[in-house]
C-alpha positions as CSV (number, residue, x, y, z in Angstrom):
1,X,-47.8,-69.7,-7.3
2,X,-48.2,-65.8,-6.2
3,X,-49.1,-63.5,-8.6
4,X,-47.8,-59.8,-8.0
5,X,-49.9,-57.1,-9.7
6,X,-48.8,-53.2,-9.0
7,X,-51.3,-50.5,-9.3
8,X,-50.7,-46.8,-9.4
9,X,-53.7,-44.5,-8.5
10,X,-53.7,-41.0,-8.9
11,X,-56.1,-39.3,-5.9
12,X,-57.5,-36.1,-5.4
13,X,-56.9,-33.0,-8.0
14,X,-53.3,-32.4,-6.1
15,X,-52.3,-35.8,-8.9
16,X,-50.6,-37.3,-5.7
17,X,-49.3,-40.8,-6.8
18,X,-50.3,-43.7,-4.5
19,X,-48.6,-47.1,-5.3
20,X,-50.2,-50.8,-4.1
21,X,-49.1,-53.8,-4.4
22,X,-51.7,-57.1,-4.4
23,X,-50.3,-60.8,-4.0
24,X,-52.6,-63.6,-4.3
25,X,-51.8,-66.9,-3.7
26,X,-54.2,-70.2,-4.4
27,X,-54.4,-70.7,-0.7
28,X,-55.0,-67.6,0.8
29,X,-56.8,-64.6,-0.2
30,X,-55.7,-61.4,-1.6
31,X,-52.9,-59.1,1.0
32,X,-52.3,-55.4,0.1
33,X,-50.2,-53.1,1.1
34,X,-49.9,-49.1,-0.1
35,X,-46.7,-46.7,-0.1
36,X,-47.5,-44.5,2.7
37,X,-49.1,-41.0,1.2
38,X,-47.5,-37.8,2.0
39,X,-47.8,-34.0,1.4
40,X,-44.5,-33.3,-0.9
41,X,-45.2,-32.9,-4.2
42,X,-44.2,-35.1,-7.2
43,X,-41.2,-34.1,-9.1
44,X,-38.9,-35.4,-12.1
45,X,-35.7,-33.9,-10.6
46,X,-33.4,-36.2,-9.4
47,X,-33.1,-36.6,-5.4
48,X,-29.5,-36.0,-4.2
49,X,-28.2,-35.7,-0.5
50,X,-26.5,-32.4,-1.2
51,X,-27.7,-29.8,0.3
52,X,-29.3,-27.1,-1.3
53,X,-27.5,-23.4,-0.7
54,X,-28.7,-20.2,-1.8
55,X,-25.0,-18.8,-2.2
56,X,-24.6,-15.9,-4.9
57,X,-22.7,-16.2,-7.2
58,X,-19.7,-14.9,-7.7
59,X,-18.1,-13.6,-10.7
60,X,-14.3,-12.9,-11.4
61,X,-13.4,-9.2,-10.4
62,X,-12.4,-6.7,-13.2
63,X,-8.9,-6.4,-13.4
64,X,-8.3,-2.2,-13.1
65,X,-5.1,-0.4,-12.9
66,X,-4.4,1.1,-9.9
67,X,-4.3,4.9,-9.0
68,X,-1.8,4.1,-5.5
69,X,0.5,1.9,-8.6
70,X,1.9,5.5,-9.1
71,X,4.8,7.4,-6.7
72,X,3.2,10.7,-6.0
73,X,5.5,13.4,-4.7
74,X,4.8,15.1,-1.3
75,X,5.2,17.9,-0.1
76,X,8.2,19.2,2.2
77,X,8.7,21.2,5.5
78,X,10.8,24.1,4.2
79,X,10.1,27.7,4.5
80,X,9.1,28.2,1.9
81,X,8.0,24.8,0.7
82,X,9.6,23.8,-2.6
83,X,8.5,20.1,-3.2
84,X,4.4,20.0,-3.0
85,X,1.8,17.4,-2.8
86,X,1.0,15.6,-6.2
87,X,-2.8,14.5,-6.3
88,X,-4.8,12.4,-8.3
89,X,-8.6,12.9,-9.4
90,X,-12.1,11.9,-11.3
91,X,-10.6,8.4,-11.4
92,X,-12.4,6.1,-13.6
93,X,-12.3,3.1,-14.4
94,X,-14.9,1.7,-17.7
95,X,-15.2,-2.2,-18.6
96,X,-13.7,-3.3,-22.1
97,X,-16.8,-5.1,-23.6
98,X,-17.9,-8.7,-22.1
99,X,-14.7,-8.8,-20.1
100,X,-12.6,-8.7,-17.5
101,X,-10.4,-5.8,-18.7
102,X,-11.0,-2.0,-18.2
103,X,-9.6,0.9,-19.3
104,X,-8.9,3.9,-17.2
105,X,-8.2,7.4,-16.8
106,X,-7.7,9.7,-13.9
107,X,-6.1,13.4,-13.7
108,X,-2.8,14.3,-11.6
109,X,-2.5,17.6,-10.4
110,X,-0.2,20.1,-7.9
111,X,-1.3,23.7,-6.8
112,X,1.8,26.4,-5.5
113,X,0.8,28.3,-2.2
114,X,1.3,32.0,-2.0
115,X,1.9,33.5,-5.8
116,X,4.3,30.8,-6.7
117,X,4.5,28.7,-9.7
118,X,4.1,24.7,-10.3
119,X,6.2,23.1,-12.1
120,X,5.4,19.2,-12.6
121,X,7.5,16.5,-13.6
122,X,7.5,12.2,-14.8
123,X,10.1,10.3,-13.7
124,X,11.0,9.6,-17.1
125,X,12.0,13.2,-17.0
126,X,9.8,14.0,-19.1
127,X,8.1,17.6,-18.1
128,X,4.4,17.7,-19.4
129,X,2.9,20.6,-22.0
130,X,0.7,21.8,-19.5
131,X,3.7,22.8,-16.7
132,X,5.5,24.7,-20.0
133,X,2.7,27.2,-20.7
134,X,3.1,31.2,-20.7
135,X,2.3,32.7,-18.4
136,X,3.1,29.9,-15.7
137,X,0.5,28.1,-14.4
138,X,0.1,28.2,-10.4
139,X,-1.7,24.5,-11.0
140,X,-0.5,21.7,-13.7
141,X,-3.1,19.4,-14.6
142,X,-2.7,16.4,-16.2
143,X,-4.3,13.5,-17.9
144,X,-3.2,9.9,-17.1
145,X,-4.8,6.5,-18.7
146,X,-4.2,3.2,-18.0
147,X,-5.1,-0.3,-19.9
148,X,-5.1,-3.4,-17.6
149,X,-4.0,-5.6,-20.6
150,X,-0.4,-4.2,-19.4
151,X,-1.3,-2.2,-16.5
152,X,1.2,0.7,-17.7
153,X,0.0,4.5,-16.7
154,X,0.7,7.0,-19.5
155,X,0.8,10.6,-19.5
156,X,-1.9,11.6,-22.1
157,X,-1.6,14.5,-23.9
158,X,-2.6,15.3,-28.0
159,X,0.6,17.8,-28.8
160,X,0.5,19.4,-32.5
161,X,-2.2,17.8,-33.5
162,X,-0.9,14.2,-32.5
163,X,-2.2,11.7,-29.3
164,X,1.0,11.0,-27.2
165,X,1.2,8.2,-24.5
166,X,4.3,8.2,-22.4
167,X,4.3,5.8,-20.1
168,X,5.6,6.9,-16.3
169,X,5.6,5.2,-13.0
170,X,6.1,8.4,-10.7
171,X,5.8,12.2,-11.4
172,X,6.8,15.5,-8.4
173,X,6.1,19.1,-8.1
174,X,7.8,21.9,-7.0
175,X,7.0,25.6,-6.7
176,X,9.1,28.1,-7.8
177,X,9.4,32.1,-8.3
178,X,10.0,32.1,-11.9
């Protein structure tokens, strides 16, 4: 009959765990063997074959609304010019809370060359306040927001007291005399 008896040590102050293992028999004397001892510490994580990556991670992009969304007018080649380069600027772009939506806001603007006027226009048809000013402005500025819940650009503009949003997918320029 063999008796089995397992012993665990723990050596040195490093608490590295050494296991033995002692069979006797009636017949022959005791036989030990020991795990073999290493250097790699003891852990209670689980040991998987997978290996192990440092790979950031990655987060979902913010969802913005895009300044090129919007048809800007260009300039011509006539002398003079009458059609002139629409531009956009201070585009921003501001998370909504904790997530993935933003809000943003950007100004669109055309300048007339040599003592002409601008005169700006939506798409929509719609001509903004700022073009409709006395006396006539030689540059329109504009403000222009964007949610991108519906990704929709609006002219902004508070008129008589009131916020107005009109929503517009393309706006031109063009310089005039008058």
């Amino acid at each position: 009959m063999q008796y089995f008896l397992t012993l665990t040590f723990l050596l040195s102050a490093e608490f590295v765990i050494v296991e033995s293992c002692i069979a006797t028999s009636p017949t022959t004397g005791a036989v030990s063997t020991a795990a073999p001892v290493t250097d790699e510490p003891v852990t209670d994580e689980p040991v998987t074959d997978e290996p192990v990556t440092d790979e950031p991670v990655t987060e979902d992009p913010l969802r913005r609304c895009a300044p090129t969304a919007i048809n800007f007018g260009t300039g011509d080649d006539k002398t003079p010019q009458v059609d002139i380069d629409v531009t956009y600027s201070n585009y921003v772009s501001t998370q909504v809370g904790d997530t993935l939506e933003t809000t943003n806001t950007m100004q669109i603007s055309c300048t007339a060359t040599g003592g002409l006027f601008a005169n700006m226009i939506f798409d929509n048809g719609i001509v903004p306040v700022e073009a409709e000013v006395i006396p006539r402005p030689t540059t329109v500025t504009v403000n222009a927001g964007c949610s991108s819940v519906d990704m929709v650009w609006n002219y902004v503009v508070t008129f008589n007291g009131q916020l107005l949003e009109i929503p517009f997918t393309g706006v031109e320029c063009q310089q005039t005399p008058f």
